[in-house]
Structures are given as C-alpha cells and as structure tokens.
LOZASE-723402 format. One line per 10 residues: number of its first residue (from 1); their letters; for each residue x, y, z negated of N, C-alpha, C. Coordinates in steps of 0.001 Angstrom, whole numbers. Atoms other than C-alpha are relative to their C-alpha. Layout:
NUM> a> X,Y,Z,X,Y,Z,X,Y,Z ~ ...
***
This chain:
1> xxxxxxxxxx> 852,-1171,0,0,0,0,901,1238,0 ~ -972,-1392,-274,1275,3615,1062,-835,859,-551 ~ 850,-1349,1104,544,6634,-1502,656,1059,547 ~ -581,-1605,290,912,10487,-717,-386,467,-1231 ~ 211,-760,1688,1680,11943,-3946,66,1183,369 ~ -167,-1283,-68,1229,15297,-3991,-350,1301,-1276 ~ -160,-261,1481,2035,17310,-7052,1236,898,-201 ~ -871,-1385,-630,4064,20887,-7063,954,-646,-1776 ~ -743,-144,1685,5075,19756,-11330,1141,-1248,514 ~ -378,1687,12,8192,17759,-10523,288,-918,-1114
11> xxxxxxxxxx> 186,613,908,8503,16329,-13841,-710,-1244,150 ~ 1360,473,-57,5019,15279,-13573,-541,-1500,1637 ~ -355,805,-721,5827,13880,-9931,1004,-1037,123 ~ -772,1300,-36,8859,12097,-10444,-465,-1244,-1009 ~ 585,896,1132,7111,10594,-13575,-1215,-1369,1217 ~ 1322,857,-409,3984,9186,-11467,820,-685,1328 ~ -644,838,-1121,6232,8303,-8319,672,-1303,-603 ~ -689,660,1037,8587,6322,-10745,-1356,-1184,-1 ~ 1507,975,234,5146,4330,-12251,-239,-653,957 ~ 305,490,-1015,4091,3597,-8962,797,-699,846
21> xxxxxxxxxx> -729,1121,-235,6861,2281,-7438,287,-996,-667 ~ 315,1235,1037,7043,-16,-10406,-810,-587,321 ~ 881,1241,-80,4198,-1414,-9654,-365,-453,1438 ~ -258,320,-1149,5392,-2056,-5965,-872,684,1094 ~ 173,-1117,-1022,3809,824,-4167,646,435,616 ~ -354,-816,-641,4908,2562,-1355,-379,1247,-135 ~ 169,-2051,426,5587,6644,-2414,721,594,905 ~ -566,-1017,-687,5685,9407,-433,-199,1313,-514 ~ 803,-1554,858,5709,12434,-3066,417,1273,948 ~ -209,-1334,-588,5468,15839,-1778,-443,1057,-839
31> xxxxxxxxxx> -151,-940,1403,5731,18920,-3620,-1275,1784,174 ~ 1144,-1450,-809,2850,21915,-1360,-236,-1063,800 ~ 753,-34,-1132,508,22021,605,159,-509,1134 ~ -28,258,-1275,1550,22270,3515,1099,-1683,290 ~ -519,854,-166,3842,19687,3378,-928,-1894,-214 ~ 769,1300,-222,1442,17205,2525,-1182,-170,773 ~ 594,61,-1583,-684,18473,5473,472,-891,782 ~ -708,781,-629,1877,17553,7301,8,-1365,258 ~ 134,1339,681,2254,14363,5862,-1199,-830,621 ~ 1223,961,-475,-1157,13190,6564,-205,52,1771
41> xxxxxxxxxx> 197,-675,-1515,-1675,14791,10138,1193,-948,839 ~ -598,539,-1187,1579,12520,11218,-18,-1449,-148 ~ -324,830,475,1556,9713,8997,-1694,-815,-324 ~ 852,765,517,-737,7133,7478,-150,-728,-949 ~ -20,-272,1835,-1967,6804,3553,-1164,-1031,156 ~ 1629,1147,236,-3939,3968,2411,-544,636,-1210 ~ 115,-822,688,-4201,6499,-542,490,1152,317 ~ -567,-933,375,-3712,10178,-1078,-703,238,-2026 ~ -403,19,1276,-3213,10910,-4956,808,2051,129 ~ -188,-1413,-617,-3456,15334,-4679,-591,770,-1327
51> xxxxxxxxxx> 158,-1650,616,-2931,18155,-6919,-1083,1166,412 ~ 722,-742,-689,-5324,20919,-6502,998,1445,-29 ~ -567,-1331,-159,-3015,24044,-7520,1517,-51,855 ~ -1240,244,-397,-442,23559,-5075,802,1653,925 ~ -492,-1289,-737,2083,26391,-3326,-603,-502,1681 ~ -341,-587,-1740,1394,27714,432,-1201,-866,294 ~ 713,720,-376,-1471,25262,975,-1131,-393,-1437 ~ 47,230,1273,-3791,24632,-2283,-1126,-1541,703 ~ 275,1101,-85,-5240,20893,-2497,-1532,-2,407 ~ 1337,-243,-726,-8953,21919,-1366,106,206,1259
61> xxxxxxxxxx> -62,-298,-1474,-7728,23156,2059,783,-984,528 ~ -884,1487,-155,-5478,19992,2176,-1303,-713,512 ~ 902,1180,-379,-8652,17872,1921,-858,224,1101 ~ 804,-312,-1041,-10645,19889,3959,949,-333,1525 ~ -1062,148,-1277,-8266,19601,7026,362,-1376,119 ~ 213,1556,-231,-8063,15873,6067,-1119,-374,742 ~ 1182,190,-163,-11538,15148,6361,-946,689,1605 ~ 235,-592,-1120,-11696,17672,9286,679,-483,1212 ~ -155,1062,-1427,-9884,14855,11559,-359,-475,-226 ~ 999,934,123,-12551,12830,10453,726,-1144,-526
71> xxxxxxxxxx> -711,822,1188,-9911,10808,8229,-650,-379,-1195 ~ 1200,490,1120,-11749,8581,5725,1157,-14,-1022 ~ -907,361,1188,-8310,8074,3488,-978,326,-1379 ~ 314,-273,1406,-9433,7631,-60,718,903,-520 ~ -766,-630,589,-8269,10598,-2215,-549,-36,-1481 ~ 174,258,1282,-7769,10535,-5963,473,1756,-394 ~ -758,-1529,801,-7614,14540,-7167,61,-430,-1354 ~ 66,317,1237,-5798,14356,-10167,929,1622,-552 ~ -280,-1454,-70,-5840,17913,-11568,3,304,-1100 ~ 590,-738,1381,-6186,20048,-15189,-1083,741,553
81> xxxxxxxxxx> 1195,-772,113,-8924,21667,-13701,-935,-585,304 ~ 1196,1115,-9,-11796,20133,-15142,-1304,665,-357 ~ 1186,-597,0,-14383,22533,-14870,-1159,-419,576 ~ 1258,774,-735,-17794,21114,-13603,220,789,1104 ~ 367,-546,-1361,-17591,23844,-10477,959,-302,592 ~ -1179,450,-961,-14275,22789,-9654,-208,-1526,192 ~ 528,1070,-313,-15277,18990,-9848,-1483,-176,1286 ~ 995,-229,-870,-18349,19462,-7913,676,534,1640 ~ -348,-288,-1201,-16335,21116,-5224,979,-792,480 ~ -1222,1226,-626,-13428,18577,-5063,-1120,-1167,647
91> xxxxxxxxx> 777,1621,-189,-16083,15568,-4554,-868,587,1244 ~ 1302,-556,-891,-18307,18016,-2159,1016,-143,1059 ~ -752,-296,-1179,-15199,18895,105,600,-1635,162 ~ -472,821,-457,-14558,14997,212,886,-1253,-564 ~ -418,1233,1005,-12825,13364,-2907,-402,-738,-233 ~ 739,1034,190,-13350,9979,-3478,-124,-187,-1475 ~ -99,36,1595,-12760,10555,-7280,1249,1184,-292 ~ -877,-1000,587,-11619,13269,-9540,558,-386,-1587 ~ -516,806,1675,-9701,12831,-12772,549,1394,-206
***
C-alpha cells in the first residue's frame, strides 16, 4: 500500500512516516501544498493521509483539485482543527474521514 503523507510539522511527519513504514507501508511524506498536489496529479496513492493548515497550498484546495480529476483516493484529514464547520467542510469537499 502507497501513503501520501502530507504534514508541514516535521517532527510530527517524520514521527507518522517512521510508524508507517514499520508497519510495511509505502511513504511518500510531503511537507505543502503544492507539493502534494503535485504528488497526486503525477503519482498514485492507495491512501492520502493530509494536513489541513499547510504552506502555499492549504489541504482543502489539495482535496478539492483531487476530487476535481474525479480521483476517488481515500483521504484521511488528520488535523487540530476540530471545529464542527471545519469537519463538515473537510467531509463536504470529499474526505473519506476526519480525525
């Protein structure tokens, strides 16, 4: 299985990349936006695993632009912002689950 991590805290990313390759995942962390545009637009994620406050690109216009090549990838937003209007809008613009 192939994961885009995407997650601007690297701490926080090398921590969860780390984990995941442990448990014999394929990681591809990326640190913005745009770069994990990128990412998806050339590549192919049997997961994405996405930050929402990210630099130059923020993780809502990520998904939207996923979802806007009609890309079904499962995404897991895993964010601190756990406000009901920001949940509601991650799952509206296309998350398959928010945490």
């Amino acid at each position: 299985m192939r994961i885009l991590l995407v997650e601007d805290d690297s701490a926080l990313r090398d921590t969860l990349s780390q984990a995941l390759r442990l448990a014999s995942y394929g990681v591809d962390p990326v640190s913005d936006g745009r770069a994990a545009d990128n990412a998806l637009a050339a590549g192919v994620y049997d997961l994405v695993v996405l930050d929402l406050g990210l630099p130059y690109l923020d993780g809502i216009k990520v998904l939207r632009h996923l979802r806007g090549r009609q890309d079904r990838t499962p995404v897991l937003v895993l964010t601190a912002r756990d406000g009901i209007n920001e949940r509601v809008q991650g799952l509206k613009t296309g998350a398959d689950d928010y945490l």
